[in-house]
VMD Tcl script that builds the backbone (N, CA, C; Angstrom):
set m [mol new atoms 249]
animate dup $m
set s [atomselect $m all]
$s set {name element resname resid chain x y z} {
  {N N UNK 1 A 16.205 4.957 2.899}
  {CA C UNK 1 A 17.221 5.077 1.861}
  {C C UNK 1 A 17.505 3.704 1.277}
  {N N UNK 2 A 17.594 3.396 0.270}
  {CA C UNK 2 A 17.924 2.260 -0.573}
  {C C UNK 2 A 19.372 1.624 -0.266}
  {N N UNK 3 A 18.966 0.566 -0.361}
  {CA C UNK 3 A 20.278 -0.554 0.507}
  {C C UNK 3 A 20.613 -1.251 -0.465}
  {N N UNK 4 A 21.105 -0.890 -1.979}
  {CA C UNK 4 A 21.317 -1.541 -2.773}
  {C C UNK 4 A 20.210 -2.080 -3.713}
  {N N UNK 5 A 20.917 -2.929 -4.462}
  {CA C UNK 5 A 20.436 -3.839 -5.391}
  {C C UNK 5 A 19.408 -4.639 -5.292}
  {N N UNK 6 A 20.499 -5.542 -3.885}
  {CA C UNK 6 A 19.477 -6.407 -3.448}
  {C C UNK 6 A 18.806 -5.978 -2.416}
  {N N UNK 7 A 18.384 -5.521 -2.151}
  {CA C UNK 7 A 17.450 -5.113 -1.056}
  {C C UNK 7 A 16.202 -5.018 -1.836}
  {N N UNK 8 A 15.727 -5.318 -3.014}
  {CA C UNK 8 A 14.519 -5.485 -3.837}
  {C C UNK 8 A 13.800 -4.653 -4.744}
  {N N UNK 9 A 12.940 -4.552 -5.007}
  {CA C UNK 9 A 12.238 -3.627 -5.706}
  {C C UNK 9 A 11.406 -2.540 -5.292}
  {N N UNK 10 A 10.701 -2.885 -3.854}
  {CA C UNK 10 A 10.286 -1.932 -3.386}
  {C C UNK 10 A 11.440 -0.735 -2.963}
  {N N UNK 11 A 12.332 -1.139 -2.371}
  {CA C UNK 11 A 13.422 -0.477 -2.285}
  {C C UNK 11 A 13.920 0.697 -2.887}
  {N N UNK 12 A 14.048 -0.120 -4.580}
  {CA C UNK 12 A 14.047 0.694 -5.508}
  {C C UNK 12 A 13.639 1.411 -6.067}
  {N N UNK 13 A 12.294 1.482 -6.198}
  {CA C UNK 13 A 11.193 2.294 -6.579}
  {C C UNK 13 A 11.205 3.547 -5.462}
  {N N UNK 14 A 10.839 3.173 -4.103}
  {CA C UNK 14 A 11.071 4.177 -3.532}
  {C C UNK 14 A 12.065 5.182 -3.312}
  {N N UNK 15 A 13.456 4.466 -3.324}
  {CA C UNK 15 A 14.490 5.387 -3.679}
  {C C UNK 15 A 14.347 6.280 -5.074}
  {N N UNK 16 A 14.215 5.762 -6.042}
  {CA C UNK 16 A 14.179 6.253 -7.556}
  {C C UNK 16 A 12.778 7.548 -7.446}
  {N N UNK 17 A 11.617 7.422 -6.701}
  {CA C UNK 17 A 10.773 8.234 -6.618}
  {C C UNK 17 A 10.888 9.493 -6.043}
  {N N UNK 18 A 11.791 8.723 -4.801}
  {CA C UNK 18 A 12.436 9.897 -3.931}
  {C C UNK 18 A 13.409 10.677 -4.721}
  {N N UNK 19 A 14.375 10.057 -5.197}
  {CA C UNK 19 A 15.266 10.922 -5.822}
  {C C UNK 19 A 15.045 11.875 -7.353}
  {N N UNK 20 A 13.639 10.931 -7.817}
  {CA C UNK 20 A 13.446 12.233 -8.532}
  {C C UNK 20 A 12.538 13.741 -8.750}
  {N N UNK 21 A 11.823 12.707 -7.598}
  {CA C UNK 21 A 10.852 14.339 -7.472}
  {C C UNK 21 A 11.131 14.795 -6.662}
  {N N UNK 22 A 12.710 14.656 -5.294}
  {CA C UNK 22 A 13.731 15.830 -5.002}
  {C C UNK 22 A 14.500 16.779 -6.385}
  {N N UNK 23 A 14.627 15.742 -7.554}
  {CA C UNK 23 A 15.819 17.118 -8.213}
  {C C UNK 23 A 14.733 17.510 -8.840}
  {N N UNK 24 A 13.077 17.462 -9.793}
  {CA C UNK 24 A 12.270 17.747 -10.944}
  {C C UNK 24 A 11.064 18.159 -10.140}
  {N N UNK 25 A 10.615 17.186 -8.951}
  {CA C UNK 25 A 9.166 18.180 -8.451}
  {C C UNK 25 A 8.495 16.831 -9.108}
  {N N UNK 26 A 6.708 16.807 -8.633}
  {CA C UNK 26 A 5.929 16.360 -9.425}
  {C C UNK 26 A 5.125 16.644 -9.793}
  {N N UNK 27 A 5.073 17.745 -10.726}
  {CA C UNK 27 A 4.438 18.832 -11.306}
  {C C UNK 27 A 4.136 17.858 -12.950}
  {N N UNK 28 A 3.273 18.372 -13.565}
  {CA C UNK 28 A 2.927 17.979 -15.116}
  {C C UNK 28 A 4.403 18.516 -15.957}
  {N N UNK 29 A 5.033 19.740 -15.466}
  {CA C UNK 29 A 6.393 20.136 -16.014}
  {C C UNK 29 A 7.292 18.972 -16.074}
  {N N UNK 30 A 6.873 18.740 -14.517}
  {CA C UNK 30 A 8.383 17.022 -14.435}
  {C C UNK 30 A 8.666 16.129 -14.725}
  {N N UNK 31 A 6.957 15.593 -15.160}
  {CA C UNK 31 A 6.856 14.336 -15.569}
  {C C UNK 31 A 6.984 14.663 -17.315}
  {N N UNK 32 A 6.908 15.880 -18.590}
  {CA C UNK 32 A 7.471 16.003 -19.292}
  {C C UNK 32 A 8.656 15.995 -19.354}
  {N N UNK 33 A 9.223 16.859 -18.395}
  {CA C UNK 33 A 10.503 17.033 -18.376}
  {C C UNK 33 A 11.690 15.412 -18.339}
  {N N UNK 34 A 10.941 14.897 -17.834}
  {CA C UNK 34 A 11.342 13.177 -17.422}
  {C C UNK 34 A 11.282 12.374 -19.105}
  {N N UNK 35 A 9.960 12.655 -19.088}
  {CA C UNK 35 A 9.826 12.036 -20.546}
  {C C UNK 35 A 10.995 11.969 -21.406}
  {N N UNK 36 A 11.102 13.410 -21.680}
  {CA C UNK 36 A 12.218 14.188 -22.359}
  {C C UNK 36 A 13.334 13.222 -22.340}
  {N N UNK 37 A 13.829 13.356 -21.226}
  {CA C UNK 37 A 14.995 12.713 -20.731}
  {C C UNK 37 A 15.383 11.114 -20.782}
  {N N UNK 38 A 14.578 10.525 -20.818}
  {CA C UNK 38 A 14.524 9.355 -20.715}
  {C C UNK 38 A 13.746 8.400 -21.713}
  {N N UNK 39 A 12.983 9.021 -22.968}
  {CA C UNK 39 A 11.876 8.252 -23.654}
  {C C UNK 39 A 10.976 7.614 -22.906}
  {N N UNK 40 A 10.501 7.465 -21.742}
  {CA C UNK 40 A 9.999 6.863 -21.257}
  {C C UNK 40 A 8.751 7.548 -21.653}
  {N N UNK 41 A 7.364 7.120 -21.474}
  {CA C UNK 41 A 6.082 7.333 -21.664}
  {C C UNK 41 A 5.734 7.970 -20.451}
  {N N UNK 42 A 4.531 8.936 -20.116}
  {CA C UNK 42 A 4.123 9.825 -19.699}
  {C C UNK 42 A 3.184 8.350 -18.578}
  {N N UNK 43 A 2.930 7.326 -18.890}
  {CA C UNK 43 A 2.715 6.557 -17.706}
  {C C UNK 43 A 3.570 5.858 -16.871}
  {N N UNK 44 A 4.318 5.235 -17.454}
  {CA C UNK 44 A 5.700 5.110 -16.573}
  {C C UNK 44 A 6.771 6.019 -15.849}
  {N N UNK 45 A 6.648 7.367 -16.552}
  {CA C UNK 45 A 6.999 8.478 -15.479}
  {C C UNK 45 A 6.379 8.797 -14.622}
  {N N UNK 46 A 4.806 8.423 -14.702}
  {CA C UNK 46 A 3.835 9.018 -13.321}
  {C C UNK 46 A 4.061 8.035 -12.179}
  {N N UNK 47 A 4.476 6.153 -12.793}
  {CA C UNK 47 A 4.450 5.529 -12.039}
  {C C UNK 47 A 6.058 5.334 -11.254}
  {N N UNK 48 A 6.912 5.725 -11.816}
  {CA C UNK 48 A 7.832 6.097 -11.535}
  {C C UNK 48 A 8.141 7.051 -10.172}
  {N N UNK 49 A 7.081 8.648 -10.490}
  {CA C UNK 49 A 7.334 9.226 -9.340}
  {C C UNK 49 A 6.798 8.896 -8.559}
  {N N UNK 50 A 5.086 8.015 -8.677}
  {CA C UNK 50 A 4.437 7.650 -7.311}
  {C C UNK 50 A 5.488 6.435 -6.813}
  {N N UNK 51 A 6.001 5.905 -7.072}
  {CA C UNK 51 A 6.855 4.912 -6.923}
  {C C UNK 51 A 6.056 3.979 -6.959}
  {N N UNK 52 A 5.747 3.117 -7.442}
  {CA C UNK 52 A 4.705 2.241 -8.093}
  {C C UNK 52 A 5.884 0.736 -8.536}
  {N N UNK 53 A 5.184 -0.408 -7.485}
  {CA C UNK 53 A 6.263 -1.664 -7.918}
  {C C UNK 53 A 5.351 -2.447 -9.032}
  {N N UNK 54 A 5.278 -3.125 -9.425}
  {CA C UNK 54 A 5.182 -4.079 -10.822}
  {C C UNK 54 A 5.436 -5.611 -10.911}
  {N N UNK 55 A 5.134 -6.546 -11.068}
  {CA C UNK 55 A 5.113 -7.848 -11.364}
  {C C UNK 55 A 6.487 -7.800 -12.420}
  {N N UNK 56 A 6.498 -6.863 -13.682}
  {CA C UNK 56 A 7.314 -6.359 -14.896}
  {C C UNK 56 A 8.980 -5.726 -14.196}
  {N N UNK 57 A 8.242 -5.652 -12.944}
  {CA C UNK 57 A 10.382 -4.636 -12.530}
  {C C UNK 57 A 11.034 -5.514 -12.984}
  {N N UNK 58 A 12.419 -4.729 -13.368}
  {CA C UNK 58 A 13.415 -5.317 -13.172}
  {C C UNK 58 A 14.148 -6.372 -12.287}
  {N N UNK 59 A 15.433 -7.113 -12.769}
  {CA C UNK 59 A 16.329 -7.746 -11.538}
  {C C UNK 59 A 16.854 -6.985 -11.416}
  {N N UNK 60 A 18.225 -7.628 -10.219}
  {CA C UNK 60 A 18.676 -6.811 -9.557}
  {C C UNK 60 A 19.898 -6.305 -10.625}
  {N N UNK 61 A 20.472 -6.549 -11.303}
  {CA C UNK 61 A 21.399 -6.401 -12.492}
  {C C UNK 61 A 20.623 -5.601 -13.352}
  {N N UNK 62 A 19.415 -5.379 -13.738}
  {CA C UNK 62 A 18.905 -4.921 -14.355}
  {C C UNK 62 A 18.677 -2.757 -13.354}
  {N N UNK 63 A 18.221 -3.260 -12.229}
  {CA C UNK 63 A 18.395 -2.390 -11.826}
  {C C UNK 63 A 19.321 -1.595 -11.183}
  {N N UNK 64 A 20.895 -2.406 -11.418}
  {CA C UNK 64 A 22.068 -1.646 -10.763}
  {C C UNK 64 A 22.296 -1.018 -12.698}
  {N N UNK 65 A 21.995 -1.276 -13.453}
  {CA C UNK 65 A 22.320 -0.878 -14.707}
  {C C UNK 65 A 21.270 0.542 -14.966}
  {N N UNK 66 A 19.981 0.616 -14.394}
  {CA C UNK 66 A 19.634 1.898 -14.849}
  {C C UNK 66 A 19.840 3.134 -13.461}
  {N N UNK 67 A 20.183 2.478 -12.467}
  {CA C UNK 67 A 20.726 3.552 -11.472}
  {C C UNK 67 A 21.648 4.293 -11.869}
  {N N UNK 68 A 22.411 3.719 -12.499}
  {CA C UNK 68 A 23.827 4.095 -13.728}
  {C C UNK 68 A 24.056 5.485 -14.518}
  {N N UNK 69 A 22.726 4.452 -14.874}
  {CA C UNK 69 A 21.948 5.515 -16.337}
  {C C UNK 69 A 21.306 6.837 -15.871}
  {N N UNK 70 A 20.175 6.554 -14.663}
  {CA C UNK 70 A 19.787 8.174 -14.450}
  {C C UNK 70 A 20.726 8.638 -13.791}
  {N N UNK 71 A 21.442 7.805 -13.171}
  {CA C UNK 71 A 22.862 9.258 -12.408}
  {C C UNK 71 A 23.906 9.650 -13.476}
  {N N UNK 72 A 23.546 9.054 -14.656}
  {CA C UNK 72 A 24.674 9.555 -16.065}
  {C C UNK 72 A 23.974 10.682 -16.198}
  {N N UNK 73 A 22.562 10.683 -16.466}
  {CA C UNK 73 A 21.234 11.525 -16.951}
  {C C UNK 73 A 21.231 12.834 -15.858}
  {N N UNK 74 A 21.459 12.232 -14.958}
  {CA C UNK 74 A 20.676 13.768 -13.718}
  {C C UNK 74 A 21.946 14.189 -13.961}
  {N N UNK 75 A 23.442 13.796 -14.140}
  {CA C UNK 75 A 24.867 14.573 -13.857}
  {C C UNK 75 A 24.766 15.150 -15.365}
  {N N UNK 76 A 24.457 15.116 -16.575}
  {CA C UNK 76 A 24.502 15.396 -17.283}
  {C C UNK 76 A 23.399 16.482 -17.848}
  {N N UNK 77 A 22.445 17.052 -17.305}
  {CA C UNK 77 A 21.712 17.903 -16.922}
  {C C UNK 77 A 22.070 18.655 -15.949}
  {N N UNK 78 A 23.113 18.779 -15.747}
  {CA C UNK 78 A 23.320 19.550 -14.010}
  {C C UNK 78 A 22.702 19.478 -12.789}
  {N N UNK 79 A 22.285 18.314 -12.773}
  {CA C UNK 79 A 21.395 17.482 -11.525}
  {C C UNK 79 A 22.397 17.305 -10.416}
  {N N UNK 80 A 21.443 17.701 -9.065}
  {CA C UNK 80 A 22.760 17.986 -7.888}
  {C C UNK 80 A 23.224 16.095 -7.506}
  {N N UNK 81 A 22.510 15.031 -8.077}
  {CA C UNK 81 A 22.850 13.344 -7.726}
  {C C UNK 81 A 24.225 13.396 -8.443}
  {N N UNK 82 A 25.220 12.909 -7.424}
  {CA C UNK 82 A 26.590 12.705 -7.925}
  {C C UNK 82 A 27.413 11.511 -7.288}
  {N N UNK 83 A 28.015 10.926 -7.826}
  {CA C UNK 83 A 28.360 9.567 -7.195}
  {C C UNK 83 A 29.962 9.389 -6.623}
}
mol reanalyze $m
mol bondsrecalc $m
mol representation Tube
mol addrep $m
């Protein structure tokens, strides 16, 4: 389970992977369905659910700001993530 912010990027990724192909699945449906939701591109959602880290991640401010955002996103879809 993810220990914050700082606890890094791998961290994050794995939490964020985990938590979304618990509420969407990782079906070709989910990773549209993600798209949808987020503008993100159909490769950064795949790398997203494999949980895939990057040279490009975010900081840690950067990533307490979109944890934000998909728990605005999953609560606003009727996504069971609630804070």
């Amino acid at each position: 389970m993810w220990k914050g912010v700082l606890a890094g990027h791998r961290s994050y990724a794995d939490t964020m992977s985990d938590l979304l192909r618990k509420e969407h699945g990782d079906s070709h449906r989910a990773v549209k369905q993600l798209m949808r939701l987020t503008g993100a591109s159909e490769r950064t959602v795949k790398h997203w659910l494999a949980g895939h880290v990057s040279k490009n991640d975010p900081d840690g401010e950067e990533l307490n700001r979109r944890q934000r955002w998909f728990i605005q996103r999953l609560e606003g879809e009727g996504g069971a993530v609630k804070q």
